[in-house]
MMTF fields as JSON, N, C-alpha, C and O atoms, coordinates in Angstrom:
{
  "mmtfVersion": "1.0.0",
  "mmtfProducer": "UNKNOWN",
  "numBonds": 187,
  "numAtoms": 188,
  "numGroups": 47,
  "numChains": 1,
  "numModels": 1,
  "chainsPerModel": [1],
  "groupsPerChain": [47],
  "chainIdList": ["A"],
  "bondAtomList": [4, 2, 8, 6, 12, 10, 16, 14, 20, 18, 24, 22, 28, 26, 32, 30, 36, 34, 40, 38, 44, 42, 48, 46, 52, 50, 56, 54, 60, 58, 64, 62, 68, 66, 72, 70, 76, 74, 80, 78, 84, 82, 88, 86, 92, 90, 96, 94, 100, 98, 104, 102, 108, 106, 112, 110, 116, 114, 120, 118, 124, 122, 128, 126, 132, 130, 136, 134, 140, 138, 144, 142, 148, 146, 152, 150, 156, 154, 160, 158, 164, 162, 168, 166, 172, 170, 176, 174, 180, 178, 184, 182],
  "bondOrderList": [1, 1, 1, 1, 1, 1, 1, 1, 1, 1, 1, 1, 1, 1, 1, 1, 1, 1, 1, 1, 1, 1, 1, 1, 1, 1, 1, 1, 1, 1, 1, 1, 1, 1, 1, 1, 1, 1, 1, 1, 1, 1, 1, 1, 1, 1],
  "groupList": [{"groupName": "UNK", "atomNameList": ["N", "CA", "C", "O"], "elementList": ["N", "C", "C", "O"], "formalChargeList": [0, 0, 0, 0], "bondAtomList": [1, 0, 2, 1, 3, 2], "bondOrderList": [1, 1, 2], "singleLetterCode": "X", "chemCompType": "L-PEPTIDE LINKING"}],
  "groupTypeList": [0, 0, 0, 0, 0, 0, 0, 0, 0, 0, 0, 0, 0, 0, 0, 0, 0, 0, 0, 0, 0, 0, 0, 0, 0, 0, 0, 0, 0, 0, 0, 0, 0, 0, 0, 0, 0, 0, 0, 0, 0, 0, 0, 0, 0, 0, 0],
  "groupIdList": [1, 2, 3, 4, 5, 6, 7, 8, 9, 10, 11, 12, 13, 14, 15, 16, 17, 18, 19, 20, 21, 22, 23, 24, 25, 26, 27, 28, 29, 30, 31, 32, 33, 34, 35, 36, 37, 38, 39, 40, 41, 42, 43, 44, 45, 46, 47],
  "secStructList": [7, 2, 2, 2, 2, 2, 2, 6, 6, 2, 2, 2, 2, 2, 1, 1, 7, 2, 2, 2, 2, 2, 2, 2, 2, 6, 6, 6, 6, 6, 1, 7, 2, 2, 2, 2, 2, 2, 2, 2, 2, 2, 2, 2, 2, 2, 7],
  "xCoordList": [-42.017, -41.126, -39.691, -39.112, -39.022, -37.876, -37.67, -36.659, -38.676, -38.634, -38.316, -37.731, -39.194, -38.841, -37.282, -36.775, -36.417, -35.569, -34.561, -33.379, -34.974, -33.811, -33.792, -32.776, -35.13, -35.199, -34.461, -34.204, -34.047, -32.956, -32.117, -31.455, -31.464, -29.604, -29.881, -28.837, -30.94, -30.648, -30.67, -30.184, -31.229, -31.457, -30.145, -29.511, -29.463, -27.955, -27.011, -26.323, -27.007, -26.209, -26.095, -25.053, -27.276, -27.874, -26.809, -26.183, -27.103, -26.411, -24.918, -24.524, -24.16, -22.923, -22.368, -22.969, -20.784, -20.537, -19.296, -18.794, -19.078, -17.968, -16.407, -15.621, -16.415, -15.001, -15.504, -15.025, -16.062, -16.949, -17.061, -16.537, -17.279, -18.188, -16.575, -16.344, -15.175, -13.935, -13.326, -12.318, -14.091, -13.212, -13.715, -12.957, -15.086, -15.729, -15.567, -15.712, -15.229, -14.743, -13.881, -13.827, -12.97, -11.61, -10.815, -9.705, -11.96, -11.833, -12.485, -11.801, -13.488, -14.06, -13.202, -13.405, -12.278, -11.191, -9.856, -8.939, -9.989, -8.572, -9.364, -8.674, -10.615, -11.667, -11.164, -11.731, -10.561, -11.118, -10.587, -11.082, -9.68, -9.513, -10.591, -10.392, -12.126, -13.272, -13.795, -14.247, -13.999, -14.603, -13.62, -13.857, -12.585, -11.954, -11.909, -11.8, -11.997, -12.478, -13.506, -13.431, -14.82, -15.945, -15.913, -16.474, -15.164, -15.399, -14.444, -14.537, -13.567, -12.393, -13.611, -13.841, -14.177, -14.848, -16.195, -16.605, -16.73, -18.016, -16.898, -16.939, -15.699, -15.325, -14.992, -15.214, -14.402, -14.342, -15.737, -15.812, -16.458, -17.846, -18.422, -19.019, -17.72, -18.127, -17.295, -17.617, -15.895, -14.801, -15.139, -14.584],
  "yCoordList": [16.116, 17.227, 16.934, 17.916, 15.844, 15.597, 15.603, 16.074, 15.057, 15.496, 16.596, 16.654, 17.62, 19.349, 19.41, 20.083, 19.023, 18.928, 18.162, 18.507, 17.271, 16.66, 17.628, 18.062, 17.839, 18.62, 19.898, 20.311, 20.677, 21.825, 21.777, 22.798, 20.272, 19.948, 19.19, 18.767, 18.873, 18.827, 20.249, 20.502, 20.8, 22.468, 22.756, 23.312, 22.529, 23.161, 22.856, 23.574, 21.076, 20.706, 20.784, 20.551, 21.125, 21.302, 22.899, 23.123, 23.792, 25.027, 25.423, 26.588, 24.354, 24.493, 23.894, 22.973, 24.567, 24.165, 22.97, 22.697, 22.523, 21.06, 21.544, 20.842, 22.842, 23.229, 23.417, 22.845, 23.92, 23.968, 22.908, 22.847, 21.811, 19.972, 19.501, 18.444, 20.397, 19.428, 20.189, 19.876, 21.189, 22.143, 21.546, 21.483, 20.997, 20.766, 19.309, 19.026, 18.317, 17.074, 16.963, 16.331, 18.038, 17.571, 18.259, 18.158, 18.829, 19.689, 18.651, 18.316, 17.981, 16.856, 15.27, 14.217, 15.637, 14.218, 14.358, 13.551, 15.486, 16.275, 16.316, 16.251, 16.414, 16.502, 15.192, 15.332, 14.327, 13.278, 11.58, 11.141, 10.751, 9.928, 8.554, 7.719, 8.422, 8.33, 8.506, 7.665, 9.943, 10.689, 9.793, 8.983, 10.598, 10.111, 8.674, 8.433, 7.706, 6.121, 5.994, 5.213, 6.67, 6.72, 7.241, 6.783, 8.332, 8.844, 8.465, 8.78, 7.777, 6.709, 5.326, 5.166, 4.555, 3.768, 4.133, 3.337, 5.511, 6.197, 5.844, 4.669, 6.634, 7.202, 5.418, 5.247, 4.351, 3.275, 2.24, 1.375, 2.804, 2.065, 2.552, 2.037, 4.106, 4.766, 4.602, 4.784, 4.147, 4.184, 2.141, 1.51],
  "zCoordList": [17.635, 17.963, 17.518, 17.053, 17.559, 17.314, 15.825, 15.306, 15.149, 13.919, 12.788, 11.707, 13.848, 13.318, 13.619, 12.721, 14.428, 15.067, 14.019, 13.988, 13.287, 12.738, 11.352, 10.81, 10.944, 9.828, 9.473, 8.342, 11.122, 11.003, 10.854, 10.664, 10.838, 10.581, 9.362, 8.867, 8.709, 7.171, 6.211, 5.109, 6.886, 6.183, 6.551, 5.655, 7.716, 7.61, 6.819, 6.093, 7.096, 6.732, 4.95, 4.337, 4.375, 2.812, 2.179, 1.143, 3.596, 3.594, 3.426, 3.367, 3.357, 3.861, 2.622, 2.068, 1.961, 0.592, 0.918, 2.009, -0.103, -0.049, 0.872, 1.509, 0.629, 1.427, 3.208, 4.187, 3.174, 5.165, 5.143, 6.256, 4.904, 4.819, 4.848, 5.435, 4.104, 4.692, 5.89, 6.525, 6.061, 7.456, 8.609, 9.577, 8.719, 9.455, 9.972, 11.162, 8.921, 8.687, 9.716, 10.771, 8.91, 9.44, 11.281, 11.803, 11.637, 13.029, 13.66, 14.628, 13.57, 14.321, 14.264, 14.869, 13.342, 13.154, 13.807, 13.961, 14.113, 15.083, 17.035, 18.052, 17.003, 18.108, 19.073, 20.157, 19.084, 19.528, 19.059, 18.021, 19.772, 18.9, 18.727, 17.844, 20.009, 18.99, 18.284, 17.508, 18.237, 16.929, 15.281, 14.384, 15.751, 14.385, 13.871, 12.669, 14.823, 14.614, 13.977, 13.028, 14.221, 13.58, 12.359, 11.364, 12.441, 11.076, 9.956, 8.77, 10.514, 9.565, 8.896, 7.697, 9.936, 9.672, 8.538, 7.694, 8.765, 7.557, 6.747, 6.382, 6.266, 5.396, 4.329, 3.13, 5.38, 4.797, 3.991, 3.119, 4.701, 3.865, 2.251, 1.306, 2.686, 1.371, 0.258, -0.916, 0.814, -0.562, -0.766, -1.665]
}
């Protein structure tokens, strides 16, 4: 069951173009100053 479940937020997340993917980014980096730790730290593994 959880499976079908993860499979709907790759279909979303597949749905959504590079400008929503930085609106969305960047509202969850303003959310929270865990959030934004985490997502400082993704963003460092990838560069």
């Amino acid at each position: 069951m959880q499976k079908k479940g993860r499979n709907r937020i790759v279909e979303i997340i597949d749905q959504i173009t590079p400008d929503q993917g930085v609106f969305i980014l960047r509202k969850l980096w303003n959310s929270s100053p865990d959030v934004r730790m985490r997502i400082e730290t993704e963003i460092k593994k990838e560069l």
